[in-house]
PQR file of N, CA, C, O and H, with PARSE charges and radii, in Angstrom:
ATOM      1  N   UNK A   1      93.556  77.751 149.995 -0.4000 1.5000
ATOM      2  CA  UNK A   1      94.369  77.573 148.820 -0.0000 2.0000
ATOM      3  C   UNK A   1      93.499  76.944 147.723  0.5500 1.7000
ATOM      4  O   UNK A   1      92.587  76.165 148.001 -0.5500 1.4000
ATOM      5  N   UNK A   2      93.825  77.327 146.391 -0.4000 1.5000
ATOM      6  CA  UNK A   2      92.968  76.628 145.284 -0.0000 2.0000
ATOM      7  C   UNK A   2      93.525  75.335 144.748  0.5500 1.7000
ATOM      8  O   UNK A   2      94.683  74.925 144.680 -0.5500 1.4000
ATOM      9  H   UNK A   2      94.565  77.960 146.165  0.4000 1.0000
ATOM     10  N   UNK A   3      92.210  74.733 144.336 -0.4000 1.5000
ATOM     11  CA  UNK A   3      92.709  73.500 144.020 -0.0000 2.0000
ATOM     12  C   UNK A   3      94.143  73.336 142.844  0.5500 1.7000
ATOM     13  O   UNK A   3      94.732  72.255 142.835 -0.5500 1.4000
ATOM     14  H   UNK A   3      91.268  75.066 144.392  0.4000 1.0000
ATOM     15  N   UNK A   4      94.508  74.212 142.115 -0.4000 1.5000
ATOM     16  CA  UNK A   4      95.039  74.126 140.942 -0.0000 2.0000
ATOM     17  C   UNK A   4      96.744  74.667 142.261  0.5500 1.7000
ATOM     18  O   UNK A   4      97.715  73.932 142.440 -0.5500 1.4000
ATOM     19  H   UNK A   4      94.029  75.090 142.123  0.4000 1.0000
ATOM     20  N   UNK A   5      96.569  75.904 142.836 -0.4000 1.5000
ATOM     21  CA  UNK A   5      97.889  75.966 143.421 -0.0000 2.0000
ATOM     22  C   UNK A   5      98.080  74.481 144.198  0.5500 1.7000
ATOM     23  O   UNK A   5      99.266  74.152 144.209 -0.5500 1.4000
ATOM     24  H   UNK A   5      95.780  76.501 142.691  0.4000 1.0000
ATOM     25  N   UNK A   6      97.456  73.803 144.652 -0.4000 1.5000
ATOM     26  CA  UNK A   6      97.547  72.866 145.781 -0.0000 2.0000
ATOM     27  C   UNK A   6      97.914  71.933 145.106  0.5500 1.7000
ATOM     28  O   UNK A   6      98.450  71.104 145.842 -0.5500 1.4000
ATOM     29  H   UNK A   6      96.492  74.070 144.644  0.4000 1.0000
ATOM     30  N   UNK A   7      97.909  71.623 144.072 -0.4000 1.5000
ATOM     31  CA  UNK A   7      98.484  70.100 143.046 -0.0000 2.0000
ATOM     32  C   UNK A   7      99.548  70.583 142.603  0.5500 1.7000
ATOM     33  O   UNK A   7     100.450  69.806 142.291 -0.5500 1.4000
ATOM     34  H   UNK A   7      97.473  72.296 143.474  0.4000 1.0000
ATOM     35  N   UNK A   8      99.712  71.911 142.470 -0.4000 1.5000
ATOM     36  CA  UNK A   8     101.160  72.673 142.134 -0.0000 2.0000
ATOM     37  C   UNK A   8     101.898  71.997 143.095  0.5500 1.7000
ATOM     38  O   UNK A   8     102.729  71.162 142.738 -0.5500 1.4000
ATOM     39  H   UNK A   8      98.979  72.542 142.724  0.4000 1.0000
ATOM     40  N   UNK A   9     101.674  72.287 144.464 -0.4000 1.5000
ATOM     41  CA  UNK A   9     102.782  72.641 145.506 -0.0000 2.0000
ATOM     42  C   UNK A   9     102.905  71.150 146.009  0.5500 1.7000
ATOM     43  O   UNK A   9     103.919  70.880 146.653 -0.5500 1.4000
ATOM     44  H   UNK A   9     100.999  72.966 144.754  0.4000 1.0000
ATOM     45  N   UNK A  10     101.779  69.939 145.736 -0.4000 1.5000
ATOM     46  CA  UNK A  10     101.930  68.977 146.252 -0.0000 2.0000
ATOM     47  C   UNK A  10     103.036  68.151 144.314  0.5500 1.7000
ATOM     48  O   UNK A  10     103.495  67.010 144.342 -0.5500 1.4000
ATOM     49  H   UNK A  10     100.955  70.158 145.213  0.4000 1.0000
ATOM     50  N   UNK A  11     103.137  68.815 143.362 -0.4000 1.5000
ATOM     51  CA  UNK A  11     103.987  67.864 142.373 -0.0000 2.0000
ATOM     52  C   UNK A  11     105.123  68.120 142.855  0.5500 1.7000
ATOM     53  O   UNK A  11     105.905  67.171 142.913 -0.5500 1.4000
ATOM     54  H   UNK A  11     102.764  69.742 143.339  0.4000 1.0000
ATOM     55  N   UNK A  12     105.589  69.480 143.357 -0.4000 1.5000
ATOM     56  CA  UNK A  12     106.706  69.934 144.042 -0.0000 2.0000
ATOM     57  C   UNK A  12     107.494  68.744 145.144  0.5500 1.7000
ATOM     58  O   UNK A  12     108.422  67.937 145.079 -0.5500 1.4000
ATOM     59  H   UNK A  12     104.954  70.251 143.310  0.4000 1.0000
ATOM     60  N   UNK A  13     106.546  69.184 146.091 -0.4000 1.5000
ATOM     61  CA  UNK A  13     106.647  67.938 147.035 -0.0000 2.0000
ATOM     62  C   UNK A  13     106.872  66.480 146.613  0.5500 1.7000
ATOM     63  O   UNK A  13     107.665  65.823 147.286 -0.5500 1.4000
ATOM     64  H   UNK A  13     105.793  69.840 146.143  0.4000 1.0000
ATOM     65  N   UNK A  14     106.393  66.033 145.798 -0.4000 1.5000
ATOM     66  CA  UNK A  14     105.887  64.528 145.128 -0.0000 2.0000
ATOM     67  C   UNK A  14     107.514  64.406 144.404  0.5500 1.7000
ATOM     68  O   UNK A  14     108.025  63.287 144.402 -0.5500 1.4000
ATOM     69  H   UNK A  14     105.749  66.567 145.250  0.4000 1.0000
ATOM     70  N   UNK A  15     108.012  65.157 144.019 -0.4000 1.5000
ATOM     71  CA  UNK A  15     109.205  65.488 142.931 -0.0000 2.0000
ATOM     72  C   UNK A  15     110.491  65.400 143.929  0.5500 1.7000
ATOM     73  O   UNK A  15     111.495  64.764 143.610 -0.5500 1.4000
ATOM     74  H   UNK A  15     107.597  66.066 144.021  0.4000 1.0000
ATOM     75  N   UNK A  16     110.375  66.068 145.114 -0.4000 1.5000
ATOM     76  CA  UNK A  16     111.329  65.951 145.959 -0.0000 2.0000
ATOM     77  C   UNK A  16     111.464  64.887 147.146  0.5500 1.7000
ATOM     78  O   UNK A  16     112.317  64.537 147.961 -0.5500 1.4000
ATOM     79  H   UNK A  16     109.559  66.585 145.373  0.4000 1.0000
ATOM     80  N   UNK A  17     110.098  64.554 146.778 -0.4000 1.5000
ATOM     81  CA  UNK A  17     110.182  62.974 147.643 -0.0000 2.0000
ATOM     82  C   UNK A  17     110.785  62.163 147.107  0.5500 1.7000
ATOM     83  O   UNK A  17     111.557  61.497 147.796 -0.5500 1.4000
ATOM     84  H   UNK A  17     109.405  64.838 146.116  0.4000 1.0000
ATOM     85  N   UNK A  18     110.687  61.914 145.786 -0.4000 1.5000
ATOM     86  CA  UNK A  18     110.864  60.659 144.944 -0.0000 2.0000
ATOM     87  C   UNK A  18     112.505  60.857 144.496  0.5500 1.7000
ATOM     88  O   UNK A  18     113.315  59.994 144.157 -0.5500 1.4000
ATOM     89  H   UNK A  18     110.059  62.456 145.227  0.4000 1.0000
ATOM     90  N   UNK A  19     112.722  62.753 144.669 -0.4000 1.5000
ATOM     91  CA  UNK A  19     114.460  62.550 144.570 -0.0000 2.0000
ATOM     92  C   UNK A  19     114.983  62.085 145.744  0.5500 1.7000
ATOM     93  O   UNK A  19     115.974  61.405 145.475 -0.5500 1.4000
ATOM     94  H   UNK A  19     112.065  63.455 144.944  0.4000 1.0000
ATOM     95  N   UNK A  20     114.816  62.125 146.713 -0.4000 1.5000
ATOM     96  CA  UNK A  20     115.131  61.937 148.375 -0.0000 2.0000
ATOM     97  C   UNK A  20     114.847  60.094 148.456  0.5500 1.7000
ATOM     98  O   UNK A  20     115.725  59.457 149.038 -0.5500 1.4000
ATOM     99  H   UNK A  20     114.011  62.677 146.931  0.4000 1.0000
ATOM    100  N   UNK A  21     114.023  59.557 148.061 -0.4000 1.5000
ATOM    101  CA  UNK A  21     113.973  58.115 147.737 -0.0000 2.0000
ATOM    102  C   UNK A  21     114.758  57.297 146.446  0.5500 1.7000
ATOM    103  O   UNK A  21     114.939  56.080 146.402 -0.5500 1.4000
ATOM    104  H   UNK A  21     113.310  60.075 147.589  0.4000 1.0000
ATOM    105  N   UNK A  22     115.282  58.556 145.140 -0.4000 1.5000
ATOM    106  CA  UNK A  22     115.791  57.884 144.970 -0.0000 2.0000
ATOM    107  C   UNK A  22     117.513  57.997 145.746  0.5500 1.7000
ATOM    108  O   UNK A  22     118.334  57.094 145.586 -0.5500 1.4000
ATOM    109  H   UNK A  22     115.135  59.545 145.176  0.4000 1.0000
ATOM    110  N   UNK A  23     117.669  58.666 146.182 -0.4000 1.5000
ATOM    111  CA  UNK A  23     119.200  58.665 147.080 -0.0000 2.0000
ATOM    112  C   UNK A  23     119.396  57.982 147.592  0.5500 1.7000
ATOM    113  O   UNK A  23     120.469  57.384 147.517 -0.5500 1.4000
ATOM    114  H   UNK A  23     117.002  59.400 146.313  0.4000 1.0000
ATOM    115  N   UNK A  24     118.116  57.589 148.699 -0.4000 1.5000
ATOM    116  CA  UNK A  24     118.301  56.511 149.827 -0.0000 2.0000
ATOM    117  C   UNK A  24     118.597  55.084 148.861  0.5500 1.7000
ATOM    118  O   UNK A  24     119.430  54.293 149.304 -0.5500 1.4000
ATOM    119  H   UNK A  24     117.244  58.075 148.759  0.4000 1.0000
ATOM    120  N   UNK A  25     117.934  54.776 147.591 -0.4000 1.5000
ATOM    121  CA  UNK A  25     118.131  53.518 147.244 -0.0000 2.0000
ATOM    122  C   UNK A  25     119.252  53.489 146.802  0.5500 1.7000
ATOM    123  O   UNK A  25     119.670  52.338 146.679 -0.5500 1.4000
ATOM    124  H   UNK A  25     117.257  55.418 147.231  0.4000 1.0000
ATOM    125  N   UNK A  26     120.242  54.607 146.369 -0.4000 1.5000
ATOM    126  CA  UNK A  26     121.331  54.299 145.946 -0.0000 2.0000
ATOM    127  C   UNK A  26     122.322  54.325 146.618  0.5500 1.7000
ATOM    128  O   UNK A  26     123.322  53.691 146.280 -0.5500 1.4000
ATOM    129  H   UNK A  26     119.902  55.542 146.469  0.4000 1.0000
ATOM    130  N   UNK A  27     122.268  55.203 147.935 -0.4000 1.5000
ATOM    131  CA  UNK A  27     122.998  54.838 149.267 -0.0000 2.0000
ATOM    132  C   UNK A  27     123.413  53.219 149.773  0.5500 1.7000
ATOM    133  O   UNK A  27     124.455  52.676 150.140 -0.5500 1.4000
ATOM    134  H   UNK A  27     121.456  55.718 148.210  0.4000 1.0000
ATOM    135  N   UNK A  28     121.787  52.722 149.545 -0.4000 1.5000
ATOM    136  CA  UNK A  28     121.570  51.330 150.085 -0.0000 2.0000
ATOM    137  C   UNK A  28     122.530  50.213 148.950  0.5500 1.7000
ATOM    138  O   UNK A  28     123.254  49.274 149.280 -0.5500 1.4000
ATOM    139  H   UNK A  28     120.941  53.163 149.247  0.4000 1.0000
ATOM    140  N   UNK A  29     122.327  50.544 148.042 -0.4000 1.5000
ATOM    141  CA  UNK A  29     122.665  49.444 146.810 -0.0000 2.0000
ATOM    142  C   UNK A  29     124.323  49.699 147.289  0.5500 1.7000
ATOM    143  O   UNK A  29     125.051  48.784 147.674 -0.5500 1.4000
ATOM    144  H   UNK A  29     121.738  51.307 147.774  0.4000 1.0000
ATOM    145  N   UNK A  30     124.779  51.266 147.165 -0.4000 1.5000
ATOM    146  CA  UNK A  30     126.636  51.480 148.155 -0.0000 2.0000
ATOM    147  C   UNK A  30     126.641  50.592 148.974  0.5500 1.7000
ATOM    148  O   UNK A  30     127.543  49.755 148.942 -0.5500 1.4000
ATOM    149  H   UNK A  30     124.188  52.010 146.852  0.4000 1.0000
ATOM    150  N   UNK A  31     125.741  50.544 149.824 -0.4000 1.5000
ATOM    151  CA  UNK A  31     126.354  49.930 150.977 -0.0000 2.0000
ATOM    152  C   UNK A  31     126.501  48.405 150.689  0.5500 1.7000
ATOM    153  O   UNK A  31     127.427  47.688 151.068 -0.5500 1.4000
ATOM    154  H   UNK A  31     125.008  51.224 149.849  0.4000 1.0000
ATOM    155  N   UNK A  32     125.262  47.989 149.843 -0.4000 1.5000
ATOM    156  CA  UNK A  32     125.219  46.750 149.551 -0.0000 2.0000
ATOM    157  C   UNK A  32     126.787  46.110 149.092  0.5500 1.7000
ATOM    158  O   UNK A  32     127.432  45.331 149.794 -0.5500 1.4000
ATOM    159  H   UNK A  32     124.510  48.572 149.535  0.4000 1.0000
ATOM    160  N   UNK A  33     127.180  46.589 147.876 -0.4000 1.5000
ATOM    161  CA  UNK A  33     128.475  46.932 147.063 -0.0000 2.0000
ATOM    162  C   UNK A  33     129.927  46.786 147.669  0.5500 1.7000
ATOM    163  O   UNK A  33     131.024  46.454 147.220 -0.5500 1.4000
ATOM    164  H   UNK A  33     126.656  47.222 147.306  0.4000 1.0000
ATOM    165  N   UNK A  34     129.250  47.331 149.345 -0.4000 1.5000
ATOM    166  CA  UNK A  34     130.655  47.277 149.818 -0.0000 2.0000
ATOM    167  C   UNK A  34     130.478  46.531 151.120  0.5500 1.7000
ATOM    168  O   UNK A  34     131.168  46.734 152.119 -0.5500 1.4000
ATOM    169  H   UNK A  34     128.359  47.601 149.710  0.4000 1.0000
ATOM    170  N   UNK A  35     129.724  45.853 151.050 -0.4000 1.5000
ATOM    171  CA  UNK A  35     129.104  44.476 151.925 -0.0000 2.0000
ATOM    172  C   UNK A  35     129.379  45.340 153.382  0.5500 1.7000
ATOM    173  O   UNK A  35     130.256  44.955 154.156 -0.5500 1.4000
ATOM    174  H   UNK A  35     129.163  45.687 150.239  0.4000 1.0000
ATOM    175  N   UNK A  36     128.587  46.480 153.660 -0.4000 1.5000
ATOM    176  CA  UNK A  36     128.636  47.078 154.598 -0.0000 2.0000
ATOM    177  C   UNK A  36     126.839  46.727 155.257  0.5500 1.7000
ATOM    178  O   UNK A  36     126.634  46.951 156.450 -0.5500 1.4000
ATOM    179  H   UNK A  36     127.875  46.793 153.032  0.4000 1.0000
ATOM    180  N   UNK A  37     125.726  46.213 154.406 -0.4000 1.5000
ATOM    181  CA  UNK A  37     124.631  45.811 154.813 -0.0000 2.0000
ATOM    182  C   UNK A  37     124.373  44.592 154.213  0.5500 1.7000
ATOM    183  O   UNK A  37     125.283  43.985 153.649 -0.5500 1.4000
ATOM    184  H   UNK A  37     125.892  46.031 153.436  0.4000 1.0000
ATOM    185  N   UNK A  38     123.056  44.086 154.272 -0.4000 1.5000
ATOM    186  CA  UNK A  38     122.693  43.101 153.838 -0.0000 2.0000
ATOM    187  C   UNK A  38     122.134  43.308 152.616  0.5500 1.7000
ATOM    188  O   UNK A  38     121.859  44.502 152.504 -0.5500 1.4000
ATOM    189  H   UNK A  38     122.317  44.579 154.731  0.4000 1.0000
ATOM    190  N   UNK A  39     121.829  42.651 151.608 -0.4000 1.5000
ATOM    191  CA  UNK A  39     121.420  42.710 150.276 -0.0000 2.0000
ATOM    192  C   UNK A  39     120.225  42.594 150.606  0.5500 1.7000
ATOM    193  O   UNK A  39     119.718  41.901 151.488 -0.5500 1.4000
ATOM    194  H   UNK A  39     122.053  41.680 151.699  0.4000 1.0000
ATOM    195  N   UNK A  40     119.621  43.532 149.625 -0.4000 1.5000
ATOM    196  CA  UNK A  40     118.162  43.503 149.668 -0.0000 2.0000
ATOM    197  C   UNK A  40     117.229  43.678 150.588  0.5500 1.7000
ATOM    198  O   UNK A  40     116.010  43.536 150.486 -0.5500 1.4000
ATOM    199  H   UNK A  40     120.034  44.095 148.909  0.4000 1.0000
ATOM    200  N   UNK A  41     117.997  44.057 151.669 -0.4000 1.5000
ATOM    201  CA  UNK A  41     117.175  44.138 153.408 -0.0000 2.0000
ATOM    202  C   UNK A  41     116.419  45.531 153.205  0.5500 1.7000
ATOM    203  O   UNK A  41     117.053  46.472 152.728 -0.5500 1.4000
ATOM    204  H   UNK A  41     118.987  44.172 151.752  0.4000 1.0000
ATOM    205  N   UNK A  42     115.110  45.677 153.549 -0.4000 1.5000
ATOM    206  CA  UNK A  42     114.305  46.790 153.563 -0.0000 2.0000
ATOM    207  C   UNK A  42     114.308  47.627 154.966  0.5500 1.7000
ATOM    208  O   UNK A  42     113.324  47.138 155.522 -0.5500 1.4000
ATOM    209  H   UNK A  42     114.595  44.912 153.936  0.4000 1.0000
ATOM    210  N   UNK A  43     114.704  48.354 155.635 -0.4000 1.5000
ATOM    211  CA  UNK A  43     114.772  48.998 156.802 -0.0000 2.0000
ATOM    212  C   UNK A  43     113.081  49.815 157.230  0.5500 1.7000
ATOM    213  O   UNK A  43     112.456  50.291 156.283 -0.5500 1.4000
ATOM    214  H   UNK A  43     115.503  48.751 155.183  0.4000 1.0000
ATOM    215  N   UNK A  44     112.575  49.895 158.411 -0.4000 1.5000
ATOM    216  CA  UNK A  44     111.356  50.343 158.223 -0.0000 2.0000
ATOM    217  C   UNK A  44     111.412  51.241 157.935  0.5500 1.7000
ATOM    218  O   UNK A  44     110.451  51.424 157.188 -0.5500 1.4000
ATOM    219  H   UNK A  44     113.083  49.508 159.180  0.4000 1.0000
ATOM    220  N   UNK A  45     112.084  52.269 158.036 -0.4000 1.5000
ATOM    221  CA  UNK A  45     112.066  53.777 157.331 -0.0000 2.0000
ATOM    222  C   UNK A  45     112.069  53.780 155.809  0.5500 1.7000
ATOM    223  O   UNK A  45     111.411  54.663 155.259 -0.5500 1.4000
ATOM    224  H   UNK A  45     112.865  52.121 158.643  0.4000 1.0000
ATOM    225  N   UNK A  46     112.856  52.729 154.918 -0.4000 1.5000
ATOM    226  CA  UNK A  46     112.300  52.441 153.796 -0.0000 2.0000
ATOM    227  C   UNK A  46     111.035  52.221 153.590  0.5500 1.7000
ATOM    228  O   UNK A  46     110.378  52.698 152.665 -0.5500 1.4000
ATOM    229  H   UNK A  46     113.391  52.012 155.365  0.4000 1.0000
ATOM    230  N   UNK A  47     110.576  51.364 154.590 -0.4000 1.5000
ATOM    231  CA  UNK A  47     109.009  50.734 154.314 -0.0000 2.0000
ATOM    232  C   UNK A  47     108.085  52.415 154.450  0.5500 1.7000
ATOM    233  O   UNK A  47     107.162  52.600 153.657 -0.5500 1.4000
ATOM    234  H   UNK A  47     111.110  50.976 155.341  0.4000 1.0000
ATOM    235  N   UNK A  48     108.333  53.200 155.181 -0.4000 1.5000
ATOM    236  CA  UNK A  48     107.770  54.576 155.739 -0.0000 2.0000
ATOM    237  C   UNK A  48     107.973  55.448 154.697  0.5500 1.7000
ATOM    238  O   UNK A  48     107.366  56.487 154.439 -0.5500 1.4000
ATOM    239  H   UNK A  48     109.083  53.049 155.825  0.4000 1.0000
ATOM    240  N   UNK A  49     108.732  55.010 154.222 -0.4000 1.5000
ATOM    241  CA  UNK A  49     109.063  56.420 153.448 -0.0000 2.0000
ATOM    242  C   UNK A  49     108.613  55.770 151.457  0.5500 1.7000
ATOM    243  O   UNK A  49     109.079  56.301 150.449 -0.5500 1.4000
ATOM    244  H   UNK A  49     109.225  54.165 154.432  0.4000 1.0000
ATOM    245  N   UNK A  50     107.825  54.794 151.472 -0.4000 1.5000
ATOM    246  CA  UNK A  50     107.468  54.423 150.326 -0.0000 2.0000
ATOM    247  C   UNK A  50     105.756  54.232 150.423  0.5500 1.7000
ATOM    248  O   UNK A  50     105.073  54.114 149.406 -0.5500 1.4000
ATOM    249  H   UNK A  50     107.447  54.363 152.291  0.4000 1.0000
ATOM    250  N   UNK A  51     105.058  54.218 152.098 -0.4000 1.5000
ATOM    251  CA  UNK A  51     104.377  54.555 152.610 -0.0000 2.0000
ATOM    252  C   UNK A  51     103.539  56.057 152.382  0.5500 1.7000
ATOM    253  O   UNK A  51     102.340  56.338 152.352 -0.5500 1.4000
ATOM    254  H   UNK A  51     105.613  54.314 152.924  0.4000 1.0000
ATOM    255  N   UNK A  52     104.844  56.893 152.235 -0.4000 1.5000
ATOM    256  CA  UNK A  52     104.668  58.605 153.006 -0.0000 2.0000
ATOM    257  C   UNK A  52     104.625  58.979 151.250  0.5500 1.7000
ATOM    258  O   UNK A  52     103.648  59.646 150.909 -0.5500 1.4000
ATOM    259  H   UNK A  52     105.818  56.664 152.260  0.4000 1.0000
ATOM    260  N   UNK A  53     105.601  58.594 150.161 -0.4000 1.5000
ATOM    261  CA  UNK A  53     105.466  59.007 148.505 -0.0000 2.0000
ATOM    262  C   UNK A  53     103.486  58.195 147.957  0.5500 1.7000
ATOM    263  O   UNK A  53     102.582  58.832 147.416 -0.5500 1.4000
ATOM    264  H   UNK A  53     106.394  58.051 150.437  0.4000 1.0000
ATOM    265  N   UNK A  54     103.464  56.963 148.303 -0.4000 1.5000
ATOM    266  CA  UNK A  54     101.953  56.595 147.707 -0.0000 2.0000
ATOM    267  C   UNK A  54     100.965  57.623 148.569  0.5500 1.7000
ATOM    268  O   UNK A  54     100.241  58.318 147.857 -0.5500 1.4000
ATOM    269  H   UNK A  54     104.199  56.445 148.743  0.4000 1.0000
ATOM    270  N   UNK A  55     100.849  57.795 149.875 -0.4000 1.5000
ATOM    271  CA  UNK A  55     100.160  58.767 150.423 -0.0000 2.0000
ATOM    272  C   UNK A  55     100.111  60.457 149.500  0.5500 1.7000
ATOM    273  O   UNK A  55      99.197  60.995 148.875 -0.5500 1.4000
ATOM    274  H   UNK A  55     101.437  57.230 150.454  0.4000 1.0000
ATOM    275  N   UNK A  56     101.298  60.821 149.741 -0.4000 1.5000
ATOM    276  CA  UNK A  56     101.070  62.176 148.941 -0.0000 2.0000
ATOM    277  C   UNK A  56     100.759  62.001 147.509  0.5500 1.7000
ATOM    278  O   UNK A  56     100.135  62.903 146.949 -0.5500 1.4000
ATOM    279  H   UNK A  56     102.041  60.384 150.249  0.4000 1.0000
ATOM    280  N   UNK A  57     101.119  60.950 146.845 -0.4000 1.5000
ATOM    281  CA  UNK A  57     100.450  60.683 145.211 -0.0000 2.0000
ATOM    282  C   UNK A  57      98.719  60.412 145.856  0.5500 1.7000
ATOM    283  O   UNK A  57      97.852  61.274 145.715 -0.5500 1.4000
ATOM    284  H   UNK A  57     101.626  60.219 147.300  0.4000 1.0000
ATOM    285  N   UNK A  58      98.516  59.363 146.405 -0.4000 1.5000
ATOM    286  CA  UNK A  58      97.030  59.853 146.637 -0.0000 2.0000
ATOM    287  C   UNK A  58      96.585  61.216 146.838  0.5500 1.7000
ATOM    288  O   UNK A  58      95.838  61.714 145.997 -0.5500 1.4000
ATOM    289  H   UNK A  58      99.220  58.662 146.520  0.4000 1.0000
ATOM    290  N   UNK A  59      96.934  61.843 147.796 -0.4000 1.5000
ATOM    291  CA  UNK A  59      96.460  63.545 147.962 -0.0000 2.0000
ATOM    292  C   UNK A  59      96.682  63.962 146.733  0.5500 1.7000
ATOM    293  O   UNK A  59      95.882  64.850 146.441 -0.5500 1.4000
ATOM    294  H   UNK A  59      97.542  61.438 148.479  0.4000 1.0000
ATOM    295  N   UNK A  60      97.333  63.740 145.983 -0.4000 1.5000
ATOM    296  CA  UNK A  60      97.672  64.990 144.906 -0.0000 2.0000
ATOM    297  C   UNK A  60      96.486  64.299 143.649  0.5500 1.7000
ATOM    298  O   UNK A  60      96.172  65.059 142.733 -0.5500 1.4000
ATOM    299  H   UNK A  60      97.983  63.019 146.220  0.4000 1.0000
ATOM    300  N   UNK A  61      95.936  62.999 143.669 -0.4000 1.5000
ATOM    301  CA  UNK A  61      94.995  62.567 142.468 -0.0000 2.0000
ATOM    302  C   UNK A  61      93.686  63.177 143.582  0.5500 1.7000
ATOM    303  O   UNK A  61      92.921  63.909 142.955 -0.5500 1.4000
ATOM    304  H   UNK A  61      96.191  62.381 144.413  0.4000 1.0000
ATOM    305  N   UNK A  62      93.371  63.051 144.786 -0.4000 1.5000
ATOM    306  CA  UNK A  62      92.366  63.498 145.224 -0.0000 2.0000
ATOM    307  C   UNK A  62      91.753  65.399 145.353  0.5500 1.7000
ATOM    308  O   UNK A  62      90.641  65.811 145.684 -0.5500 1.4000
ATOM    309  H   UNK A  62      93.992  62.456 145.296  0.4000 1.0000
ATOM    310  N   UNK A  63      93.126  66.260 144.902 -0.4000 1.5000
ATOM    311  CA  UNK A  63      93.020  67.637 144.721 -0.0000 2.0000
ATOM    312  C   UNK A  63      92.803  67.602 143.289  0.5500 1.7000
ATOM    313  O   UNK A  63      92.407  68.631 142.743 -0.5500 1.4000
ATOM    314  H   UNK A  63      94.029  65.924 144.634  0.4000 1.0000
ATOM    315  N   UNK A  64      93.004  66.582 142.628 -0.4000 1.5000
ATOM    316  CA  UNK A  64      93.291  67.027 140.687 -0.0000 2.0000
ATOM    317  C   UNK A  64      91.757  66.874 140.616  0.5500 1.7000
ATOM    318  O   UNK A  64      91.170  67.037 139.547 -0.5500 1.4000
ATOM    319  H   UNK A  64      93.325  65.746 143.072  0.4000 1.0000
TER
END
């Protein structure tokens, strides 16, 4: 694949991560709201999944 399709397909990706993260935070802030979790508590899959968006922003400055 060329470098120019490959930063294509990884903004794609990068775009649908960051919509998919922002859901989860607004899921979380619901739940917060309706004192169904704890305020402000980070779950590790949060921690993973803010992990997994800086990772693919690295790949995508290391193809540009």
């Amino acid at each position: 694949m060329k470098p120019d399709e490959a930063s294509k397909v990884l903004s794609v990706f990068e775009g649908r991560f960051s919509r998919l993260k922002e859901e989860r935070d607004n899921l979380r802030k619901a739940k917060e709201a309706l004192e169904l979790s704890q305020p402000e508590h980070l779950s590790a899959s949060d921690d993973r999944m803010q992990v997994g968006l800086e990772e693919l922003q690295d790949l995508k400055v290391s193809v540009e």
